[in-house]
C-alpha positions in Angstrom: 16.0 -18.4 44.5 16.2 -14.7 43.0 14.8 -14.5 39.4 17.4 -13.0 37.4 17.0 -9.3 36.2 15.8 -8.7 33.1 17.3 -6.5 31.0 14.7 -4.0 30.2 15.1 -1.0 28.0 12.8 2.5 28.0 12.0 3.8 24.5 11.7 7.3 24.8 9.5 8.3 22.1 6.9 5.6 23.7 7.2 7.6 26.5 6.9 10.6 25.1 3.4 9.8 23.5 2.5 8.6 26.5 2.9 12.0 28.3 1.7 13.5 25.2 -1.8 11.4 25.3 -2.0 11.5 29.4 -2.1 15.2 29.2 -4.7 15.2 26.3 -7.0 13.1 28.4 -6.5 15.4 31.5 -7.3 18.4 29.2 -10.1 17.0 27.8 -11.9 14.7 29.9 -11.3 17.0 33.6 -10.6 20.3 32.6 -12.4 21.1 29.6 -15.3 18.8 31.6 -15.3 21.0 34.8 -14.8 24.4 33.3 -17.3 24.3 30.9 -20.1 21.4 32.4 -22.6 24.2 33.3 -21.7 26.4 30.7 -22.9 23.5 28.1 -26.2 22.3 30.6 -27.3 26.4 30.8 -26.4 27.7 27.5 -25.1 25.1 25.4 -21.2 24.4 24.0 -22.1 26.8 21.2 -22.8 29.5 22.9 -19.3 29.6 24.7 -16.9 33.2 24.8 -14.4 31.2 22.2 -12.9 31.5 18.8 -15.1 29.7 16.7 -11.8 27.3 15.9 -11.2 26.7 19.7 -14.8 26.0 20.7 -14.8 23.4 17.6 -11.3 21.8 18.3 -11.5 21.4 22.4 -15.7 20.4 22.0 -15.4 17.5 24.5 -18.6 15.4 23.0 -18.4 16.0 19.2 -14.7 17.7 18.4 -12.2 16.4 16.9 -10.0 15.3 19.7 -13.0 13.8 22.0 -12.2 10.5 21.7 -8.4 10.7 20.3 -6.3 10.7 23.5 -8.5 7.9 24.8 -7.6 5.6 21.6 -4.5 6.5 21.3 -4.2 5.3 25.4 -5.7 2.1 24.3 -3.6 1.5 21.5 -0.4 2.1 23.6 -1.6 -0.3 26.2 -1.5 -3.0 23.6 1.7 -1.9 22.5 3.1 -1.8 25.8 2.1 -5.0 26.6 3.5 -6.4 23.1 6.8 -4.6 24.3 6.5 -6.2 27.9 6.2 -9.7 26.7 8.5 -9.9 23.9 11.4 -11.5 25.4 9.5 -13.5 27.7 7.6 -14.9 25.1 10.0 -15.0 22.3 12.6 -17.2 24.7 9.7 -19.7 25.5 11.0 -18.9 29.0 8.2 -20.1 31.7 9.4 -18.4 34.5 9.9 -15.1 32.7 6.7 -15.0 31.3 4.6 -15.7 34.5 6.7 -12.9 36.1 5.2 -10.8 32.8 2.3 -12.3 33.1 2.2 -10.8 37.3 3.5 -7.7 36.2 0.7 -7.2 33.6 -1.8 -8.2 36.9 -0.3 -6.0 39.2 -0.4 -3.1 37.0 -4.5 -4.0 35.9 -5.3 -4.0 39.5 -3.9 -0.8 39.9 -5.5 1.1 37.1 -8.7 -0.4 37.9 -8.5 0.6 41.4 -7.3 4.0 40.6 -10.1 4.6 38.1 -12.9 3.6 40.5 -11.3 6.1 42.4 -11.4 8.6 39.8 -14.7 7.5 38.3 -16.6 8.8 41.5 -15.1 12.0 40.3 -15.5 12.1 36.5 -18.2 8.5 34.8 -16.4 9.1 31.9 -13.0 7.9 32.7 -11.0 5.1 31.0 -8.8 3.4 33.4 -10.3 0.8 34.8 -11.1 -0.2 31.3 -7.4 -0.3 30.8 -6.6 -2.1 34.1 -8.7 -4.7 32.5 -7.2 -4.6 28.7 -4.0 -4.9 31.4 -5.5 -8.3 32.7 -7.0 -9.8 29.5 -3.7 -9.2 27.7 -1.6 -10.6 31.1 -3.7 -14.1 29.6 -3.7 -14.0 26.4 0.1 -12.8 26.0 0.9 -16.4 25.0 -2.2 -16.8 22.4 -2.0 -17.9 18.6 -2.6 -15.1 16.2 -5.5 -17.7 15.0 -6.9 -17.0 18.4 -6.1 -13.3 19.0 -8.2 -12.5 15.2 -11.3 -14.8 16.5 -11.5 -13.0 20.0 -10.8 -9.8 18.1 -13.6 -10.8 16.2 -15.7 -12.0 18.7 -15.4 -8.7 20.9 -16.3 -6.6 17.8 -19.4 -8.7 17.0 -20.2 -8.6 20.8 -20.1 -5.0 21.0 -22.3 -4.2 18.2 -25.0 -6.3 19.2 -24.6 -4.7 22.4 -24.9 -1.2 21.0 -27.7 -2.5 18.6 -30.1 -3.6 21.8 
């Protein structure tokens, strides 16, 4: 038997940040990264042919934008998962939600794949980390706000001590 379709509908503003924050990660992470790699290593970001307000904004290790596309990425994964599972989880409907739940899967094992792929090109790369936010959330789509604060903070304790070692 055919699982009904679900009627699913695209907000195009999400999409729109999504394009917005893809292309910042491109720019900053490949081709601010290849173009200036050896520029950096032999003379140091400083010394780049820029306007002082260029070479400060598109600084790929200490500007302001460094680490904003990848955020807001992460952030919009948990929102598009929120968005995913909504109605599954809202209707208490089983069969819906394992098919989110799959979905979710399918799409983790694809980023993670793709960003081993793309991790042989650039270490610095995200996706497989959000193939696996992808996964986790997949599980925990159906978990208590009680338990969503406790592993929240349980993964921020975790990664402190982890930085602290």
């Amino acid at each position: 038997m055919m699982p009904k379709p679900i009627d699913r509908h695209r907000l195009p503003e999400f999409d729109v940040v999504r394009a917005v924050v893809l292309i910042g990660v491109f720019m900053m992470n490949y081709i601010v990264q290849w173009n200036v790699e050896e520029i950096r290593r032999t003379q140091g970001w400083a010394r780049i042919d820029a306007p002082d307000w260029l070479r400060k904004t598109m600084d790929p290790w200490n500007g302001p934008m460094s680490t904003r596309f990848a955020a807001t990425l992460t952030t919009l994964v948990g929102v598009g998962i929120v968005l995913l599972s909504a109605k599954s989880v809202g209707s208490g409907d089983a069969d819906r939600i394992r098919e989110d739940r799959w979905r979710l899967r399918r799409r983790g094992v694809l980023f993670i794949l793709i960003g081993i792929f793309f991790d042989v090109v650039w270490p610095g790369e995200i996706l497989h980390f959000t193939g696996l936010f992808l996964i986790v959330g997949a599980w925990a789509i159906r978990w208590r706000p009680r338990t969503l604060v406790l592993a929240a903070v349980g993964v921020m304790i975790t990664t402190t001590v982890q930085r602290s070692l």
